[in-house]
C-alpha positions, 0 to 999 in steps of 0.5 A: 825695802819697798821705795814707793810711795803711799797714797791717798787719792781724792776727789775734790767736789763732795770730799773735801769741799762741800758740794756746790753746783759746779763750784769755781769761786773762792768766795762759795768754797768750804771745807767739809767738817773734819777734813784738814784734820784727817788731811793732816793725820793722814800726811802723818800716817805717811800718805802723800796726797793727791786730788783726782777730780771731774770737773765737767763745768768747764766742758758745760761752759760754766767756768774755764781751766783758768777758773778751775786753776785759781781755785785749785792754786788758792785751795792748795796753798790755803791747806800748806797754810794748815800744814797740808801739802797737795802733792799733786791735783788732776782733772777731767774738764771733758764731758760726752755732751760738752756745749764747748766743742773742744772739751765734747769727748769720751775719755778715759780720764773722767772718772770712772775713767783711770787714766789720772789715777795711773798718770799719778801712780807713775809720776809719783812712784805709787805702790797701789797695794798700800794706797786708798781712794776717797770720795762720794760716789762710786765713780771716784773709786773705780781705781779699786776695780783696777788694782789692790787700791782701798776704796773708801765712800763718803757718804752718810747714806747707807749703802749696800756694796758689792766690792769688797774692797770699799767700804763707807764712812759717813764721816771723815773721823770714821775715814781715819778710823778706817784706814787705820783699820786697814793698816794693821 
């Protein structure tokens, strides 16, 4: 009998939340449609959920991790409020050309770095065999290169992929649709 855990790993900017320009107010967050629903039919499905997120804005000076956390507390609890728990929620504040000094840096937990992605597999007891990655752009799925995790791109471009292990949705009804593909 298999103890792992399955998991859905997400971007943050882009996935769950429409993309903003270095978003770290309450009052500019919203939701992409259709996500606390798929959120919540995915933590059905038996999924935990797990936020992996660049967050360069903070390396750029345009907000700090202070900044970045109130955001990400608030949003975490707004969606337990929806009955979705965020089991856990990683970022990146690094960037190469960071304007603040201790933030300017090559690492590999900036996506597509898979630092985070591994940190979280071993914290919380991943089986990556059964797992899937979400986000809009490649970058948010480097994962997939790295292990047998699915990748899923949200996007409502057309795009020709070469990996055959990720797929794109152009929505996230069409995410859950997938997934449950996937499964069976």
């Amino acid at each position: 009998m298999n103890s792992k855990n399955k998991a859905v790993f997400l971007d943050r900017d882009g996935t769950i939340n429409v993309e903003k320009h270095y978003l770290y107010r309450q009052e500019d967050f919203e939701y992409i449609p259709g996500v606390v629903d798929a959120l919540r039919k995915l933590q059905k499905l038996g999924y935990i959920l797990i936020i992996i997120s660049n967050q360069s804005g903070i390396a750029r000076g345009y907000y700090t991790e202070d900044d970045y956390a109130r955001l990400d507390e608030w949003m975490k609890e707004d969606l337990k409020q929806k009955g979705i728990d965020i089991a856990a929620s990683y970022y990146c504040p690094h960037h190469p050309e960071a304007k603040i000094a201790e933030y300017r840096c090559v690492c590999k937990c900036r996506k597509p770095g898979t630092e985070l992605f591994w940190r979280a597999k071993e914290e919380y007891n991943i089986d990556m065999d059964v797992s899937f990655a979400i986000g809009d752009k490649l970058r948010d799925l480097a994962i997939c290169k790295e292990s047998d995790v699915k990748g899923i791109l949200l996007t409502e471009e057309k795009v020709a992929l070469n990996d055959r292990s990720i797929t794109s949705c152009p929505n996230w009804q069409d995410v859950i649709r997938c997934i449950t593909l996937f499964r069976h």
